[in-house]
C-alpha positions as CSV (number, residue, x, y, z in Angstrom):
1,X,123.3,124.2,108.6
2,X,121.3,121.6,110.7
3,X,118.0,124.0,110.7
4,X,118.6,123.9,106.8
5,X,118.9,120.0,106.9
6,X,115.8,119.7,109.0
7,X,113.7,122.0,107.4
8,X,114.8,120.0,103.8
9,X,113.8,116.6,105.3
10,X,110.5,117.5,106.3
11,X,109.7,119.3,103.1
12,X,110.9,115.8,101.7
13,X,109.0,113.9,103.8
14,X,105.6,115.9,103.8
15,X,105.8,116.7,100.0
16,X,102.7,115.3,98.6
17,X,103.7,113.7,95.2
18,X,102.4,110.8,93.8
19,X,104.3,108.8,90.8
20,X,103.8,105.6,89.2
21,X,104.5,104.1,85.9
22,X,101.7,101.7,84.3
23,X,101.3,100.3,81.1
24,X,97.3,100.4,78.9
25,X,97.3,97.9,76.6
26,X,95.0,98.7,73.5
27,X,92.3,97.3,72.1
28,X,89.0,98.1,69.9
29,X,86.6,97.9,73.2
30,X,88.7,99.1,75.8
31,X,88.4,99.4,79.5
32,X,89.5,102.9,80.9
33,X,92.7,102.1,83.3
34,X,92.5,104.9,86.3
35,X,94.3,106.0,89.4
36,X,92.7,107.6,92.6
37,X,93.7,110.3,94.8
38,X,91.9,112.6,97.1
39,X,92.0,116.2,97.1
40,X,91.0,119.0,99.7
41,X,88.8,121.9,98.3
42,X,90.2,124.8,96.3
43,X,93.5,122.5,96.6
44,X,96.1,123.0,93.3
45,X,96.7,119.7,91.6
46,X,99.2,119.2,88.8
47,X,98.9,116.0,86.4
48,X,102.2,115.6,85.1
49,X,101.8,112.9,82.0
50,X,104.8,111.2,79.8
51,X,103.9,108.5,77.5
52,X,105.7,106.8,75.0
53,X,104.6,106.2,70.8
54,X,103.5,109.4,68.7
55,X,99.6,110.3,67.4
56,X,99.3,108.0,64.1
57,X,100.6,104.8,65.4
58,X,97.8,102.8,65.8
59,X,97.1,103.8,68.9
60,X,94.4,106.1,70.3
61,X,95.5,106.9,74.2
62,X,92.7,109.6,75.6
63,X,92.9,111.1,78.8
64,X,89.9,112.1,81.2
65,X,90.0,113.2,85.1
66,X,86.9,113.5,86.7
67,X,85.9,113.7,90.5
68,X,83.8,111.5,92.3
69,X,80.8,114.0,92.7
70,X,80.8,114.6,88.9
71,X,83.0,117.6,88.3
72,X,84.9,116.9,84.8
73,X,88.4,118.8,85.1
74,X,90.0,117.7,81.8
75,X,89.3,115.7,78.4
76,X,92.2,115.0,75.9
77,X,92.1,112.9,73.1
78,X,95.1,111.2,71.3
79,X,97.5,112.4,73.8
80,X,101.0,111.3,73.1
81,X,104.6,112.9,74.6
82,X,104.2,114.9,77.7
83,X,101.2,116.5,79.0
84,X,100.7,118.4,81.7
85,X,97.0,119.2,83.6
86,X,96.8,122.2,86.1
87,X,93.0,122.6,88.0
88,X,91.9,123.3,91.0
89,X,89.4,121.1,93.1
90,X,86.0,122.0,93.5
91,X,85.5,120.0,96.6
92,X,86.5,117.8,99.6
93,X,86.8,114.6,97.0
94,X,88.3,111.5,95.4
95,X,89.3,112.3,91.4
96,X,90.3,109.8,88.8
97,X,92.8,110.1,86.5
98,X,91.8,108.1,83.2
99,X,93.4,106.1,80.4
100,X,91.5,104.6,77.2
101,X,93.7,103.7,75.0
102,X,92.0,102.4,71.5
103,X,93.4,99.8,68.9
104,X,93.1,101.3,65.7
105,X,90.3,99.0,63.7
106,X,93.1,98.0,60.6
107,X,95.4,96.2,63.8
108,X,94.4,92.7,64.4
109,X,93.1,92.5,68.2
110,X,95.8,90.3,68.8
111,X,98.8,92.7,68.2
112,X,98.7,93.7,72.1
113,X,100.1,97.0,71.6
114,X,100.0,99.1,74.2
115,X,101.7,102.5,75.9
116,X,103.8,102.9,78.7
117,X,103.1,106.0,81.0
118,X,105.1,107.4,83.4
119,X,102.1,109.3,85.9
120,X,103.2,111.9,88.7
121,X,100.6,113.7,90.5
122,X,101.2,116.4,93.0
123,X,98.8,118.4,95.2
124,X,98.9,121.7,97.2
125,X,102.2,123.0,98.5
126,X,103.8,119.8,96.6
127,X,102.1,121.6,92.8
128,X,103.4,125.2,93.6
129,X,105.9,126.7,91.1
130,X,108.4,127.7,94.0
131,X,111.3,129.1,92.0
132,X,108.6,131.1,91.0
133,X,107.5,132.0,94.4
134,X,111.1,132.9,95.1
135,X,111.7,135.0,92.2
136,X,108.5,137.3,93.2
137,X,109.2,137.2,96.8
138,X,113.1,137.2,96.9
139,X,113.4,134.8,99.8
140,X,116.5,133.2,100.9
141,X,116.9,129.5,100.5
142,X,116.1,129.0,103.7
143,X,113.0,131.4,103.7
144,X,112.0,129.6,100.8
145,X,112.0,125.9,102.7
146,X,110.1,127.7,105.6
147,X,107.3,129.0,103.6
148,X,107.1,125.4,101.8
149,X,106.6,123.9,105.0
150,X,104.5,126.0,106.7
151,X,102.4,125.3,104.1
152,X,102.1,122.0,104.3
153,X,101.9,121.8,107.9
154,X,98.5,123.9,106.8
155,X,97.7,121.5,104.2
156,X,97.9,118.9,107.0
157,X,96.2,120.5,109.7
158,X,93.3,121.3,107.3
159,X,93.1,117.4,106.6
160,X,93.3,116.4,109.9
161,X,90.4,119.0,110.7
162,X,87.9,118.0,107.6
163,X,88.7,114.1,109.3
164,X,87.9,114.9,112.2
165,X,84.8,116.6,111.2
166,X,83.6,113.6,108.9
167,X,84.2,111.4,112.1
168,X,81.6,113.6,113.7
169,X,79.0,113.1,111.4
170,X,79.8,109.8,110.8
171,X,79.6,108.9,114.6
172,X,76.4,111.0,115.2
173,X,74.6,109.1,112.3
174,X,75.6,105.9,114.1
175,X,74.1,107.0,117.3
176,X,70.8,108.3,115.6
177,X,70.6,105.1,114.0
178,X,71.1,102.9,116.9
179,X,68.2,105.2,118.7
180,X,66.0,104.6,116.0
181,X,66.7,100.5,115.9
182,X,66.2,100.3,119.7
183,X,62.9,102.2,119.9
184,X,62.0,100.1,117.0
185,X,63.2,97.3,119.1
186,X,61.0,97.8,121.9
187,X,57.5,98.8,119.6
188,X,57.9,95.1,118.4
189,X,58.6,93.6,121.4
190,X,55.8,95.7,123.1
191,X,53.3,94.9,119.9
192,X,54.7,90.8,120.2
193,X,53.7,91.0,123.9
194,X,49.8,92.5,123.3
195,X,49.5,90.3,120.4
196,X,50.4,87.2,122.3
197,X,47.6,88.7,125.2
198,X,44.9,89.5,122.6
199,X,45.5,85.7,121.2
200,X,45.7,84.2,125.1
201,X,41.9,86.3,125.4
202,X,40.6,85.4,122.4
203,X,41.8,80.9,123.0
204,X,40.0,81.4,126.6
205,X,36.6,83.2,125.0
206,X,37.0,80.3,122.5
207,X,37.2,78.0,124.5
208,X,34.6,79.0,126.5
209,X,32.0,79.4,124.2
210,X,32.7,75.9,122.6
211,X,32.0,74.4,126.4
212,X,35.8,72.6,126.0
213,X,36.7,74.8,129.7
């Protein structure tokens, strides 16, 4: 019973679920409205979308996630009800999760419509279809909560390896660029010091040759 309890508390606590409810208010120029998360490569991500109104109420509310390196993963237009958006990551990267709603041209600007949206997002072990994984597999409950969080334990320590990775490079770039600033440092220190001796030889030839020493 207590290995049962534990193992259910950690699943709860490493789950990786995001959830939020926003409201996009419409209008004929809108501004998308997005929300950010980061994803590991070849990582499952489910887009779970639940919106009030209904398609023909004035309101145009699109959809469009996109990564930050360019990848487009889904465009909807005039989505209204639930919507749900399965897709695997391409990469090691941010992704945005977009909403444009538009303000039919026959509503004044002024009506401030908008639509509420309830957004839940959930990534790796969190996205799997574990019933599913059950059914096939015919694990026990508590099989079934040991495979979850192996998993994420996984899902972690492959994070925690891809920062620590990133910290390399980012700390290697900072020490090649603080070689390159202190030899660049020294040439103009070393070209200040001759140019101030070249000026010192030239006064004294100057000088010289005008009789003044």
């Amino acid at each position: 019973m207590k290995s049962t309890v534990f193992v259910a508390i950690m699943a709860l606590l490493m789950t990786t679920v995001s959830a939020l409810n926003l409201e996009v208010i419409s209008s004929q120029h809108p501004v998308p409205v997005c929300i950010r998360d980061f994803v590991q490569e070849e990582q499952l991500v489910v887009v779970n979308i639940k919106t009030d109104g209904r398609v023909g109420d004035g309101q145009r509310l699109d959809l469009h996630i996109v990564d930050s390196i360019g990848n487009e993963y889904r465009r909807k237009n005039d989505i209204a009800g639930t919507v749900k958006v399965t897709f695997t990551s391409h990469h090691n990267a941010a992704f945005d999760v977009c909403f444009t709603n538009h303000l039919d041209h026959k509503y004044n600007q002024n009506s401030k419509l908008f639509r509420e949206i309830d957004l839940e997002i959930e990534s790796g072990a969190a996205a799997r279809d574990w019933n599913a994984v059950q059914a096939v597999e015919k694990l026990k409950p508590i099989e079934l909560e040991l495979r979850r969080v192996e998993e994420l334990t996984n899902e972690i320590v492959n994070e925690l390896q891809y920062l620590k990775a990133r910290e390399e490079r980012m700390r290697d770039t900072n020490e090649s660029t603080n070689a390159r600033v202190q030899w660049f440092s020294i040439g103009v220190i070393i070209s200040l010091v001759g140019l101030g001796a070249w000026q010192i030889q030239y006064l004294r030839h100057y000088f010289k040759v005008k009789h003044i020493i």
